[in-house]
BASELO-672856 format. One record per atom (N, C-alpha, C, O, CB): z, y, x; residue in three letters; atom name. Coordinates in nm, 2 decimals, always signed. Each point is the difference from the previous one (the first is absolute). Glycine has a CB too. Layout:
{w->Z&v->Y&u->X&residuo->ALA&atomo->CA}
...
This chain:
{w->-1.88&v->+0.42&u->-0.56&residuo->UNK&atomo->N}
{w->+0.02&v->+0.06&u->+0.14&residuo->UNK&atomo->CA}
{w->+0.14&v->+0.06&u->+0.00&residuo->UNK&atomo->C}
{w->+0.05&v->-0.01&u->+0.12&residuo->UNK&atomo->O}
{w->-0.30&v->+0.05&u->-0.08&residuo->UNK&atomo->CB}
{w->+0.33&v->+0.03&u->-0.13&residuo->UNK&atomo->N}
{w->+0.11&v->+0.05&u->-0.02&residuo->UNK&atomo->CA}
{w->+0.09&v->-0.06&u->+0.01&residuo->UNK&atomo->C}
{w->+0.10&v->+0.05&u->+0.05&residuo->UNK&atomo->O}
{w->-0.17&v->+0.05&u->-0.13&residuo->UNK&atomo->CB}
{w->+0.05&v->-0.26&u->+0.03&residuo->UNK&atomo->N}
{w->+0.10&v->-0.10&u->-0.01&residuo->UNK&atomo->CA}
{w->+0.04&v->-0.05&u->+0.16&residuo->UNK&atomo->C}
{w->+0.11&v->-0.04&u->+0.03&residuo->UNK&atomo->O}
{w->-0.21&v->-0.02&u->-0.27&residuo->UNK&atomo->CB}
{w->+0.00&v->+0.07&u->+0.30&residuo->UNK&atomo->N}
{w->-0.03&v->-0.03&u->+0.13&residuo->UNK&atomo->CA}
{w->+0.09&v->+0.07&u->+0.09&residuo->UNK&atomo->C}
{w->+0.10&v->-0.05&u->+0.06&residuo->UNK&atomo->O}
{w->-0.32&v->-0.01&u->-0.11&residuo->UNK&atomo->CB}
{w->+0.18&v->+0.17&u->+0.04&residuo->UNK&atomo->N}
{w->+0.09&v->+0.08&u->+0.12&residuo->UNK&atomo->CA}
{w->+0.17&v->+0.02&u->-0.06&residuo->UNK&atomo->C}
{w->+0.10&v->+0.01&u->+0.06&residuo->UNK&atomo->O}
{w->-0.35&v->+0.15&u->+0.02&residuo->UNK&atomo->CB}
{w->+0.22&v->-0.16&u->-0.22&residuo->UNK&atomo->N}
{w->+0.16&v->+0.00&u->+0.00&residuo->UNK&atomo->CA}
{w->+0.10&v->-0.13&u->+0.03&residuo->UNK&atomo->C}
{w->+0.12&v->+0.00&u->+0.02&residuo->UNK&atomo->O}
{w->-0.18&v->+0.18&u->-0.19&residuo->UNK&atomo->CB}
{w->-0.03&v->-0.29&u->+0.15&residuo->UNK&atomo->N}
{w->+0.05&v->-0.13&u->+0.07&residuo->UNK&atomo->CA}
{w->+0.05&v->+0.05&u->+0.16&residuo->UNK&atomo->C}
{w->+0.12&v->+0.01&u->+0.04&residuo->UNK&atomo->O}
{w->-0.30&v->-0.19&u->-0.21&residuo->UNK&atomo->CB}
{w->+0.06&v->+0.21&u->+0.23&residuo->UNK&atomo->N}
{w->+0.06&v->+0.02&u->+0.13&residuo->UNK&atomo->CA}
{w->+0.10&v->+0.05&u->+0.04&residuo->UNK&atomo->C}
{w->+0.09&v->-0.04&u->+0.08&residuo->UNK&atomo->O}
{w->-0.26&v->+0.04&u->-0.05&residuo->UNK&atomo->CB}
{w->+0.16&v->+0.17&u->-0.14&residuo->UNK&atomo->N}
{w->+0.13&v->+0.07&u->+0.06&residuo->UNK&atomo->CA}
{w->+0.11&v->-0.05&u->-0.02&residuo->UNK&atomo->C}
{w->+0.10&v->+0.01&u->+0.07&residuo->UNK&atomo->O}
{w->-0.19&v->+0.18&u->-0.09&residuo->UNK&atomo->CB}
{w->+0.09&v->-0.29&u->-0.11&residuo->UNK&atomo->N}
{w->+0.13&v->-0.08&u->-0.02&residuo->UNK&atomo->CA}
{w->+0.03&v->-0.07&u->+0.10&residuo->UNK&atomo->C}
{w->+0.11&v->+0.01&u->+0.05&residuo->UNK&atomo->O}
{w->-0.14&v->-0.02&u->-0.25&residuo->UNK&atomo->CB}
{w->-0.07&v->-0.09&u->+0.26&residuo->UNK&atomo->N}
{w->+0.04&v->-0.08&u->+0.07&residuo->UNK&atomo->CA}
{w->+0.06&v->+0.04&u->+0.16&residuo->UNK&atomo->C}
{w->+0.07&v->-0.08&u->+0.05&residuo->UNK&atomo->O}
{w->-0.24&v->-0.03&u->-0.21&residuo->UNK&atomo->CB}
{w->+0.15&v->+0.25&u->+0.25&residuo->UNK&atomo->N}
{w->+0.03&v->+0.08&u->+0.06&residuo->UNK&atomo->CA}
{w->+0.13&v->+0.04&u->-0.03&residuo->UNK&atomo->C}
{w->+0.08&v->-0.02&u->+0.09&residuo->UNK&atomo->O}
{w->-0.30&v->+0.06&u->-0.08&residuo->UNK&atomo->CB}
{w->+0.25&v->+0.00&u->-0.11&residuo->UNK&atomo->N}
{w->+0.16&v->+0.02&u->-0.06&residuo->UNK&atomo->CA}
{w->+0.09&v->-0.10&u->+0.01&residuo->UNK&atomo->C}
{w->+0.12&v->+0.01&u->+0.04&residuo->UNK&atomo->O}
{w->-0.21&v->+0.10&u->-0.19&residuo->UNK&atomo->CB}
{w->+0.03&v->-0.21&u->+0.10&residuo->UNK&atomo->N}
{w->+0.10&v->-0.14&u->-0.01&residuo->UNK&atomo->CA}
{w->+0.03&v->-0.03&u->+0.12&residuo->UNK&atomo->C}
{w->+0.12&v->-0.03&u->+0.02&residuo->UNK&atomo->O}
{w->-0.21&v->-0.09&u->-0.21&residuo->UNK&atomo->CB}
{w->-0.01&v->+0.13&u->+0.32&residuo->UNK&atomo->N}
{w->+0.00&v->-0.06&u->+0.13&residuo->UNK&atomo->CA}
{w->+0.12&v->+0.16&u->+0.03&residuo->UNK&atomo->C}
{w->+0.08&v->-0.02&u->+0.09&residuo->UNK&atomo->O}
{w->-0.40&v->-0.18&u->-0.01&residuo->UNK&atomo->CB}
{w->+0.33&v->+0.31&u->-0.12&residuo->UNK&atomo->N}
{w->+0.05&v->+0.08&u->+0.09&residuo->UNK&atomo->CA}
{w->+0.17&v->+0.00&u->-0.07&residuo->UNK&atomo->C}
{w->+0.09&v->+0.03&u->+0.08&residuo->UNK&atomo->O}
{w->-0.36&v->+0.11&u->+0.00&residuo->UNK&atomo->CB}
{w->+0.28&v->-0.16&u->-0.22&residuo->UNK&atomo->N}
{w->+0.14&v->-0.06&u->-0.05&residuo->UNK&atomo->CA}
{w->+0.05&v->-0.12&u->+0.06&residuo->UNK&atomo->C}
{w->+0.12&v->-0.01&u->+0.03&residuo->UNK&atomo->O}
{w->-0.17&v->+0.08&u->-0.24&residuo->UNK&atomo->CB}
{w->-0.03&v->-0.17&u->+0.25&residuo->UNK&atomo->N}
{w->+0.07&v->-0.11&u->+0.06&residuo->UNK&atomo->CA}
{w->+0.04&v->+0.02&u->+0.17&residuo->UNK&atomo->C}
{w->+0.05&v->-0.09&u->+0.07&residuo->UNK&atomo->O}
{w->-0.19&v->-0.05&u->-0.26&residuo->UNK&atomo->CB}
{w->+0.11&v->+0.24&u->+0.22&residuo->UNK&atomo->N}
{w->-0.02&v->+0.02&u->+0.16&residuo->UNK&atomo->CA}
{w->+0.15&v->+0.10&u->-0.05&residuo->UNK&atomo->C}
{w->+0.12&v->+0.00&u->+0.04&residuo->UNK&atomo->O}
{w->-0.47&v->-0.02&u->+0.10&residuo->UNK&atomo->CB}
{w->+0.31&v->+0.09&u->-0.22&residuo->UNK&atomo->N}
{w->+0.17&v->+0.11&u->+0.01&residuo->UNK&atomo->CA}
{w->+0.09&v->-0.10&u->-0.07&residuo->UNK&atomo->C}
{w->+0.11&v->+0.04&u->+0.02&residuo->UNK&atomo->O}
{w->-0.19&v->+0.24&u->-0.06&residuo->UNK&atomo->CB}
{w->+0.07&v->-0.40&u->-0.05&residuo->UNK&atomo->N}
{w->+0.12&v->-0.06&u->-0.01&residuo->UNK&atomo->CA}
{w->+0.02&v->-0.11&u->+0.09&residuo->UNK&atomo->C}
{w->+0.11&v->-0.06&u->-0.01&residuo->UNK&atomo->O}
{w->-0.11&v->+0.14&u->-0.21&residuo->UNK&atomo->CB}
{w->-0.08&v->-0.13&u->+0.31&residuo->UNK&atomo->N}
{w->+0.07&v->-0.07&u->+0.14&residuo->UNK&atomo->CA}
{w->+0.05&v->+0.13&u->+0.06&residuo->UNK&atomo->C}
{w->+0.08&v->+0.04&u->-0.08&residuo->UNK&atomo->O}
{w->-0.25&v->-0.27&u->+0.15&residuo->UNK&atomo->CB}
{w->+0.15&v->+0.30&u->+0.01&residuo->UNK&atomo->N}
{w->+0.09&v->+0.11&u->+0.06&residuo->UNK&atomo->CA}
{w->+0.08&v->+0.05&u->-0.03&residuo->UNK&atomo->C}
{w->+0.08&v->+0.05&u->+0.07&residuo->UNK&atomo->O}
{w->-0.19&v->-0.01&u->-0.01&residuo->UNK&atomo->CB}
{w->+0.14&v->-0.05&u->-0.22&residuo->UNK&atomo->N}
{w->+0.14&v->+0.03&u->-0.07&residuo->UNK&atomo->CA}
{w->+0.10&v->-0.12&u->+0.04&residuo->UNK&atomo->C}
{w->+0.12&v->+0.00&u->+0.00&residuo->UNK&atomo->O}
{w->-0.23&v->+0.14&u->-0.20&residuo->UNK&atomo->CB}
{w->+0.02&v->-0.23&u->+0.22&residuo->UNK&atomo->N}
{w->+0.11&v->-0.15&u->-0.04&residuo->UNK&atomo->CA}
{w->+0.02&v->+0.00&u->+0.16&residuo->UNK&atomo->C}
{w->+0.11&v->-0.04&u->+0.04&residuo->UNK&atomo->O}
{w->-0.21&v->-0.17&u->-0.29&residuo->UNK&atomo->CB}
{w->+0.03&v->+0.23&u->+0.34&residuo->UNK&atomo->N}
{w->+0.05&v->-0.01&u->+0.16&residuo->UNK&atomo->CA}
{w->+0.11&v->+0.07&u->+0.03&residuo->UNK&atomo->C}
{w->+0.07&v->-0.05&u->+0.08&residuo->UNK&atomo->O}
{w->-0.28&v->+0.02&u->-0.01&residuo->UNK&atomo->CB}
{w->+0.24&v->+0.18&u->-0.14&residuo->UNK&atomo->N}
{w->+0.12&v->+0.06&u->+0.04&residuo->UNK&atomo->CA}
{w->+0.13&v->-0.04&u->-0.05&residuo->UNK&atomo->C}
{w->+0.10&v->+0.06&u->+0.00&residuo->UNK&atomo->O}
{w->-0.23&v->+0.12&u->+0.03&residuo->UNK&atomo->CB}
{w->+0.11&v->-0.30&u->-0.10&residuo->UNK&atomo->N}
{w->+0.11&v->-0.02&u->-0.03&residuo->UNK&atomo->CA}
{w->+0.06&v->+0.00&u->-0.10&residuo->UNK&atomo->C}
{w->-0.08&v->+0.01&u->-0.09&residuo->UNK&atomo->O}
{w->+0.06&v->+0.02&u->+0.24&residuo->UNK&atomo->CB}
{w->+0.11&v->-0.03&u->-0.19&residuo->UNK&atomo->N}
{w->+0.09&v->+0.03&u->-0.15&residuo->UNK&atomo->CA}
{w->+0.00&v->+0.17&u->-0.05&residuo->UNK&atomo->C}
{w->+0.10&v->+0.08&u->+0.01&residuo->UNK&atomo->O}
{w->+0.09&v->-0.30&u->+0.07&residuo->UNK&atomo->CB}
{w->-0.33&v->+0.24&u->-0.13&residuo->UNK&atomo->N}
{w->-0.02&v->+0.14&u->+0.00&residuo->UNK&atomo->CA}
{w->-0.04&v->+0.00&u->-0.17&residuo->UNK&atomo->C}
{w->+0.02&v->-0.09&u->-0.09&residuo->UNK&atomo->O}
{w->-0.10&v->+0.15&u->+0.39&residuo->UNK&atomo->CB}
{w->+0.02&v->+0.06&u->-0.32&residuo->UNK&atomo->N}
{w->-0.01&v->+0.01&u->-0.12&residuo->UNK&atomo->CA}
{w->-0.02&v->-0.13&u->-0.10&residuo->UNK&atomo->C}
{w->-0.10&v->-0.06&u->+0.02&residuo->UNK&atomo->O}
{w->+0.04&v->+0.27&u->+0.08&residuo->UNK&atomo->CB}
{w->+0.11&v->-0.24&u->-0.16&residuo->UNK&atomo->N}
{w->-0.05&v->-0.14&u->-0.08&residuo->UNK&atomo->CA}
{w->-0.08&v->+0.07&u->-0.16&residuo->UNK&atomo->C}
{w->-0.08&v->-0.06&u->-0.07&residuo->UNK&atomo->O}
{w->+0.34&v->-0.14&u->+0.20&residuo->UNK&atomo->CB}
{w->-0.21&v->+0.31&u->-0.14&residuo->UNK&atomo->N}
{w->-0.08&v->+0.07&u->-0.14&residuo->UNK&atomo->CA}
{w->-0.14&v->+0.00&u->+0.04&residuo->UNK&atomo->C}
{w->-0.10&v->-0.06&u->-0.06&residuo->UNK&atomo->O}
{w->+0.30&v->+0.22&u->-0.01&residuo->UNK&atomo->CB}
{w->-0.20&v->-0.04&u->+0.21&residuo->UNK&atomo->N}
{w->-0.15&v->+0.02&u->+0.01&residuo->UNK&atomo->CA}
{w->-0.08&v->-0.16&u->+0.04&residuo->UNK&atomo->C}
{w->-0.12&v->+0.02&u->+0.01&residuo->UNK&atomo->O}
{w->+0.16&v->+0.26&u->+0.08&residuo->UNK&atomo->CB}
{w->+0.00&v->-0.39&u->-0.07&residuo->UNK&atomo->N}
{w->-0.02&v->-0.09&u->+0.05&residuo->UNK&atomo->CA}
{w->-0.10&v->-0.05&u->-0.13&residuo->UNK&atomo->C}
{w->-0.12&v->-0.01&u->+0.02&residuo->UNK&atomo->O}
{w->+0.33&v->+0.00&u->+0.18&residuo->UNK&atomo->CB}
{w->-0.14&v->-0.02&u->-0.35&residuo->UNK&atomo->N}
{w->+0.03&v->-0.01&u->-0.08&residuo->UNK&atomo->CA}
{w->-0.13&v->+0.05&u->-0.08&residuo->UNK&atomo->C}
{w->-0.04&v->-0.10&u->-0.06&residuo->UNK&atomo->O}
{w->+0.28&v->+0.08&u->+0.14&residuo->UNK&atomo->CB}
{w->-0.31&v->+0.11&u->-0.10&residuo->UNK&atomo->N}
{w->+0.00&v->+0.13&u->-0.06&residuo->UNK&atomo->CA}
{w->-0.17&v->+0.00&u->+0.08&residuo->UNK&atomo->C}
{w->-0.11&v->+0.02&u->-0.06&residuo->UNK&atomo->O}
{w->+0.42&v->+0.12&u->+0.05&residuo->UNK&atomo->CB}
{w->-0.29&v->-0.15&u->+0.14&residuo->UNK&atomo->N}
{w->-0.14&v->-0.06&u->+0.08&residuo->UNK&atomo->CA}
{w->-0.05&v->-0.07&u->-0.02&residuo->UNK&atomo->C}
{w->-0.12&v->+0.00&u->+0.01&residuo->UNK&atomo->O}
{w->+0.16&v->+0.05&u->+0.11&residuo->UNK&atomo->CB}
{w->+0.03&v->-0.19&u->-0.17&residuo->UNK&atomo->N}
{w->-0.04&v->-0.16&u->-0.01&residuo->UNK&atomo->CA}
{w->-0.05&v->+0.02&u->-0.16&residuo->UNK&atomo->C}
{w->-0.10&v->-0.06&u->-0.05&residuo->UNK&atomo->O}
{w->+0.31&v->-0.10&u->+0.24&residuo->UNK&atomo->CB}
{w->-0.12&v->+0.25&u->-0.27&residuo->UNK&atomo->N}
{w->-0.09&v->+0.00&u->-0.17&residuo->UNK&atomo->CA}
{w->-0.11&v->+0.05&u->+0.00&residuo->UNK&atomo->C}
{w->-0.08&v->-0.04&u->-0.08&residuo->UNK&atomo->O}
{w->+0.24&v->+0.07&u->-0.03&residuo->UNK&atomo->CB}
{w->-0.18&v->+0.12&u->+0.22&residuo->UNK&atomo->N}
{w->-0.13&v->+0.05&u->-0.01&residuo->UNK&atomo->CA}
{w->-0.11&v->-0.11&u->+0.05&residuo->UNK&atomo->C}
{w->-0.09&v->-0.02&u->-0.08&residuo->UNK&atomo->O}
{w->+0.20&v->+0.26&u->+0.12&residuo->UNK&atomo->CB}
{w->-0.12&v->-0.31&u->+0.07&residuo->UNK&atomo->N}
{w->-0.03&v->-0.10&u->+0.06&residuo->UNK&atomo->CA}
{w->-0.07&v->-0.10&u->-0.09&residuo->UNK&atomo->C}
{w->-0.11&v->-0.05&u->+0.00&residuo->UNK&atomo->O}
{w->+0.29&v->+0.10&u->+0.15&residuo->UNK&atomo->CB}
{w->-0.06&v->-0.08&u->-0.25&residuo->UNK&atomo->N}
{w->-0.08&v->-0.09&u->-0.12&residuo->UNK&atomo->CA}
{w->-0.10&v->+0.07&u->-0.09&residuo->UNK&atomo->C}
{w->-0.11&v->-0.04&u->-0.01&residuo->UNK&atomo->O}
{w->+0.32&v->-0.08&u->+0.01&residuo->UNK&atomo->CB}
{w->-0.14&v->+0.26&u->-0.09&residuo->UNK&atomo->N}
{w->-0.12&v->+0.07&u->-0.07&residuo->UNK&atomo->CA}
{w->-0.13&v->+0.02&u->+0.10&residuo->UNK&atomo->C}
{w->-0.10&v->+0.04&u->-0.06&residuo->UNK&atomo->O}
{w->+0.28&v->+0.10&u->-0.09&residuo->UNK&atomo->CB}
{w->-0.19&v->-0.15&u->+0.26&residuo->UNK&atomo->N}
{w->-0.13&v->-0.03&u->+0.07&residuo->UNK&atomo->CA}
{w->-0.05&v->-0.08&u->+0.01&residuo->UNK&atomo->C}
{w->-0.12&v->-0.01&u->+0.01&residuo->UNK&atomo->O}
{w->+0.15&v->+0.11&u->+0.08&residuo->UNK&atomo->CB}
{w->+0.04&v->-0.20&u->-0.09&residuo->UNK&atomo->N}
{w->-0.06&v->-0.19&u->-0.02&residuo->UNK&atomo->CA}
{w->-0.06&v->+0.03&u->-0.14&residuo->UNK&atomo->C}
{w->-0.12&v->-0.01&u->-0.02&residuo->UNK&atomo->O}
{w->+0.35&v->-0.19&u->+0.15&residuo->UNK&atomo->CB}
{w->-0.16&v->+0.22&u->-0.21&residuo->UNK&atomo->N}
{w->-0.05&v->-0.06&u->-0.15&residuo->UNK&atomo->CA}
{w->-0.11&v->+0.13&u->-0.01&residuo->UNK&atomo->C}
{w->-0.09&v->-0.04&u->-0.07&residuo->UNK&atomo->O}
{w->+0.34&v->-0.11&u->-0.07&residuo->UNK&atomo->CB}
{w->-0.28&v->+0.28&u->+0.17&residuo->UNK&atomo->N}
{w->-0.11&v->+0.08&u->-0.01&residuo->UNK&atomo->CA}
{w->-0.13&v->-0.07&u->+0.10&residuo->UNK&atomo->C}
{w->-0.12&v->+0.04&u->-0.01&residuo->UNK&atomo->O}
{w->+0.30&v->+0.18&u->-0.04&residuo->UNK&atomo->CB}
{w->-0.15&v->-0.29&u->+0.14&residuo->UNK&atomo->N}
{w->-0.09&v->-0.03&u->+0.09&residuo->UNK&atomo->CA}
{w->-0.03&v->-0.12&u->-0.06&residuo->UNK&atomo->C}
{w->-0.12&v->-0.02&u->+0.00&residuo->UNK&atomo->O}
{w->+0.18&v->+0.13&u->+0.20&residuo->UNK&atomo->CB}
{w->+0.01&v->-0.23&u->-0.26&residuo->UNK&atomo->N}
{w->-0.06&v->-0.11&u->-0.07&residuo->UNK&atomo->CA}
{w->-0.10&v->+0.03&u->-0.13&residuo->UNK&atomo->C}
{w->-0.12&v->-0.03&u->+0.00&residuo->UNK&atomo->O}
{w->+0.33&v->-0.08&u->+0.09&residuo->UNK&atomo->CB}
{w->-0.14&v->+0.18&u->-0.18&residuo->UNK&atomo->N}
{w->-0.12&v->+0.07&u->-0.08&residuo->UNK&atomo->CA}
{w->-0.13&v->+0.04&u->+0.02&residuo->UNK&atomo->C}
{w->-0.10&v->-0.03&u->-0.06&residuo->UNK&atomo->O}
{w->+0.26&v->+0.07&u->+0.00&residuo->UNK&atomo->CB}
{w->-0.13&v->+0.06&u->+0.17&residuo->UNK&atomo->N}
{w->-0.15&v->+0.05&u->+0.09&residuo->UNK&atomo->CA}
{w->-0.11&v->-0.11&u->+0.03&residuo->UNK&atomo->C}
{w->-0.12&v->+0.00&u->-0.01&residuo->UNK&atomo->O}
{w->+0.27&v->+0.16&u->+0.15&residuo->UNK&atomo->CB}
{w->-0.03&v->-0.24&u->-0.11&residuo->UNK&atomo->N}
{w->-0.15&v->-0.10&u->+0.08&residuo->UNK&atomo->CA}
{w->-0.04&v->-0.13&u->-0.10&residuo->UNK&atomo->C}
{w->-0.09&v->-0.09&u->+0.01&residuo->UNK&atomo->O}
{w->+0.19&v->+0.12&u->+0.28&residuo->UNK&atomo->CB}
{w->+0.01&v->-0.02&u->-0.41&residuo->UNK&atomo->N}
{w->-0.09&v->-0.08&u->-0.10&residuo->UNK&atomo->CA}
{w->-0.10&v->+0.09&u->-0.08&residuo->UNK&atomo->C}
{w->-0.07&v->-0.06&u->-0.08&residuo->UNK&atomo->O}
{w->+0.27&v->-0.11&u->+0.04&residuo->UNK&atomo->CB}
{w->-0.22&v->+0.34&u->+0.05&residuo->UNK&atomo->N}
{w->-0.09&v->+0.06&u->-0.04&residuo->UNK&atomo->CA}
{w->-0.13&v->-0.02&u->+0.04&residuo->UNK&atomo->C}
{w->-0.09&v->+0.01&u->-0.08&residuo->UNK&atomo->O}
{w->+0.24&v->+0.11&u->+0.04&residuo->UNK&atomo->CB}
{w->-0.16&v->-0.14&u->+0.18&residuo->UNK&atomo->N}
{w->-0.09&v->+0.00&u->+0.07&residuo->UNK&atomo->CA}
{w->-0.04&v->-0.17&u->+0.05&residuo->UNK&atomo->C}
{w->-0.07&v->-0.01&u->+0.09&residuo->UNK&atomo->O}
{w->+0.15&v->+0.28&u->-0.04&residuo->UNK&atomo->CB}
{w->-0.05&v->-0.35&u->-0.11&residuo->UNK&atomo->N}
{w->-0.02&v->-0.12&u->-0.01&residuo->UNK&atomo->CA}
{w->-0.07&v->-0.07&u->-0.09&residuo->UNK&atomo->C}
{w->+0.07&v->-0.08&u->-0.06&residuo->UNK&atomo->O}
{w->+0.08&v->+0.11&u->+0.16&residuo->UNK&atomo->CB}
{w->-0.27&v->-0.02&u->-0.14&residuo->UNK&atomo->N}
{w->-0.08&v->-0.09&u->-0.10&residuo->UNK&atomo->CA}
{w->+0.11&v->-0.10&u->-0.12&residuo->UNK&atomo->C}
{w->+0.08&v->-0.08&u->+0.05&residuo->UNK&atomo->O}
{w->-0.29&v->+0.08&u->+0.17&residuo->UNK&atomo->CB}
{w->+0.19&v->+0.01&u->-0.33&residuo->UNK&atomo->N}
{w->+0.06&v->-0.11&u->-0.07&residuo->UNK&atomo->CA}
{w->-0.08&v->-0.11&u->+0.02&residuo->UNK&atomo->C}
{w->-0.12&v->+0.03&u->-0.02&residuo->UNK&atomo->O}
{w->+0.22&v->+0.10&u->-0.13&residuo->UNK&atomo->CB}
{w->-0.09&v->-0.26&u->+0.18&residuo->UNK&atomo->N}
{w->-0.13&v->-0.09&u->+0.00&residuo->UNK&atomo->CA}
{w->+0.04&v->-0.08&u->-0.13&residuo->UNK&atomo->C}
{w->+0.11&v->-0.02&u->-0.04&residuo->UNK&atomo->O}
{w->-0.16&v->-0.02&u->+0.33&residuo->UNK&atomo->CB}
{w->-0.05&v->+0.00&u->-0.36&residuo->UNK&atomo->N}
{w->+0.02&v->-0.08&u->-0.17&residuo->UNK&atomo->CA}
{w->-0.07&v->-0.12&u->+0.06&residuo->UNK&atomo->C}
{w->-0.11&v->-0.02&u->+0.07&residuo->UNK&atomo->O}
{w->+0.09&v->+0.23&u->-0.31&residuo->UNK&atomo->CB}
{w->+0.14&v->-0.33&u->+0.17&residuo->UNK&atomo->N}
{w->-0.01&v->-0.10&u->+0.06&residuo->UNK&atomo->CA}
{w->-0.08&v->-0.09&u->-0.13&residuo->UNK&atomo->C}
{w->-0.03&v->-0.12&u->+0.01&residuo->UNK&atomo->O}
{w->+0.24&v->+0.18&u->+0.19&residuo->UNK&atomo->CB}
């Protein structure tokens, strides 16, 4: 159940990094660090959220 909700809050995060780095990229030629810096955090949430959900996914033996 832990695995669960912290999937979500990840997934919540990722959707709210991607929403602040389109609005960074709409103003234009603006910070490109924080741009940068958002898009890595972005990924350490991809790869914590892929893990998550192979925890919580059955191995099936074939």
């Amino acid at each position: 159940m832990a695995f669960a909700s912290e999937l979500n809050r990840l997934k919540e995060e990722h959707r709210d990094l991607d929403a602040a780095i389109s609005a960074l990229e709409q103003m234009g030629p603006g910070d490109q660090l924080q741009i940068q810096r958002l898009k890595k955090r972005k990924l350490v949430l991809k790869d914590r959220m892929t893990f998550l959900e192979d925890q919580l996914t059955p191995d099936i033996i074939a």
